[in-house]
C-alpha positions in Angstrom: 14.7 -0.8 19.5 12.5 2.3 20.2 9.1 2.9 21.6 6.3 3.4 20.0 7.3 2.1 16.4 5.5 -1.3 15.5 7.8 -4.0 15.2 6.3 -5.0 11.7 7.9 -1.8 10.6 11.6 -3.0 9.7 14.4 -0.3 9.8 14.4 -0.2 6.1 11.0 0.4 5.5 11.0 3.1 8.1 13.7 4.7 6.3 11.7 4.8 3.3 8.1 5.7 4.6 10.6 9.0 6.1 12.3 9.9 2.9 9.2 10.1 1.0 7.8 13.7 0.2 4.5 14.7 -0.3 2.7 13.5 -3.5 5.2 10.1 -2.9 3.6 7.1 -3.6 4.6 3.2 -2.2 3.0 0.1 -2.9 2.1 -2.7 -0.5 2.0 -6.2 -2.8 0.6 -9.0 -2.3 2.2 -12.7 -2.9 1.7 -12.6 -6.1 3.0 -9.2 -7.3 5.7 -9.1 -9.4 7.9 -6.5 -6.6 10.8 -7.4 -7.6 10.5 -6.6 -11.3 8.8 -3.6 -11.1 10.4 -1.9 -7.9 12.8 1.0 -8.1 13.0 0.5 -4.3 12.1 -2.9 -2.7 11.6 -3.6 0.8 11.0 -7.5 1.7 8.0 -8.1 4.7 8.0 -12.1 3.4 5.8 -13.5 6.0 3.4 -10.2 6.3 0.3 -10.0 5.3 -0.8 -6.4 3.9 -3.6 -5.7 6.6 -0.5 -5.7 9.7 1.5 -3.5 7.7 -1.2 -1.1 6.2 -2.3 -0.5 9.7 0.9 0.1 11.5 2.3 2.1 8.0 -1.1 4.5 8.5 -0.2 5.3 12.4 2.9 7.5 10.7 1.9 8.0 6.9 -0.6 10.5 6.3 -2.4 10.0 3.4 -2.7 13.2 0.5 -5.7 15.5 1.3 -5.7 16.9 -2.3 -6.1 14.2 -4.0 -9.5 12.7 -4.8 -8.7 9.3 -3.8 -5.0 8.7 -2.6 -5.3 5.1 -1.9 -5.2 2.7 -4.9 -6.9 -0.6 -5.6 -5.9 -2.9 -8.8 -9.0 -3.9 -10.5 -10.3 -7.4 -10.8 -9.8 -8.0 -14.5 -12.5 -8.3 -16.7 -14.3 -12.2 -16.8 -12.4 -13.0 -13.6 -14.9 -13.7 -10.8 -12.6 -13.1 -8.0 -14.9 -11.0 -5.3 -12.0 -9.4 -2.6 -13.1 -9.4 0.4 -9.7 -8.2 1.7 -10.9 -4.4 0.0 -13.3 -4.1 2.8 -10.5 -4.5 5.5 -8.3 -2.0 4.2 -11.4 0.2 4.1 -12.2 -0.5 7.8 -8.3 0.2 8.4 -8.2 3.3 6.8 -11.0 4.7 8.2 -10.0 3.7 12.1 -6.6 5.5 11.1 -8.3 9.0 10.8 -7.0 9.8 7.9 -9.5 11.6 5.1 -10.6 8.8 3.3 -14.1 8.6 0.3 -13.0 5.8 -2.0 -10.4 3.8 -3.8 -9.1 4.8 -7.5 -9.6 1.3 -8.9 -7.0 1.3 -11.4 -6.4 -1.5 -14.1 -4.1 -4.2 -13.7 -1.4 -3.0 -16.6 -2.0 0.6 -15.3 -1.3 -0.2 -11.7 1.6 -2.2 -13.2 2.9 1.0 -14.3 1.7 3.9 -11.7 3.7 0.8 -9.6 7.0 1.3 -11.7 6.6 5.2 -11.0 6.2 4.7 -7.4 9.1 5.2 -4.4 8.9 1.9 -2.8 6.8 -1.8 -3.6 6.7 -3.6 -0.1 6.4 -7.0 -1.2 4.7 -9.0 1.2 3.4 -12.8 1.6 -0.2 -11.7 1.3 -1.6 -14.9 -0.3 -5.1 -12.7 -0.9 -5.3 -12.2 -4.3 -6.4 -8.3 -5.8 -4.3 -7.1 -2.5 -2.3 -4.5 -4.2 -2.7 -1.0 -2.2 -0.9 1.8 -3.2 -0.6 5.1 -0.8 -0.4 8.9 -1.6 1.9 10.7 0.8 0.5 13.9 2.2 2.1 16.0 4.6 1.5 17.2 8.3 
């Protein structure tokens, strides 16, 4: 154990969130996400849900200051009426971790699917939310 980490943080994904370089990006995914498919690195949080772990992840990610937007949203697909609430919690999150922060990039699902295969880590996690997908932009200190 060691002080000061949150617990929700597992050794593994730790390890990850400190080999990633600047410009990295990892995804957070919900329930529903195919992580396993798509990752090139995989970290299980089963049992999670993606508020907990974007909180405790922001407390020792920082997020890219020269990108426009370095947090990522998939996009409700077109004729589905799903409204996600769960966007305006990740807001509120961001925003109380002091990081820089305007807007998501609301990216479509097949293109997220994709930016998602490019990425250094999907967190798969048993967020039951659905539209919960978050991707972060490293940036440095």
């Amino acid at each position: 154990m060691l002080k000061g980490i949150d617990s929700i943080l597992s050794p593994d994904l730790l390890k990850v969130l400190m080999e990633m370089g600047h410009g990295d990006e990892i995804v957070i995914a919900d329930g529903n996400f195919p992580s396993a498919a798509i990752a090139q690195r995989l970290i299980r949080c089963d049992g999670h849900g993606v508020c907990s772990l974007l909180k405790s992840a922001l407390k020792l990610l920082p997020l890219d200051i020269y990108v426009p937007k370095p947090v990522a949203l998939m996009s409700v697909v077109k004729g589905d009426n799903t409204k996600p609430t769960i966007w305006n919690e990740y807001k509120d999150i961001i925003i109380a971790s002091g990081e820089k922060f305007t807007d998501f990039d609301f990216v479509e699902r097949f293109d997220f699917y994709e930016r998602a295969k490019k990425a250094y880590a999907v967190v798969a996690t048993g967020e039951k939310a659905l539209y919960a997908n978050i991707i972060l932009k490293k940036g440095v200190i």
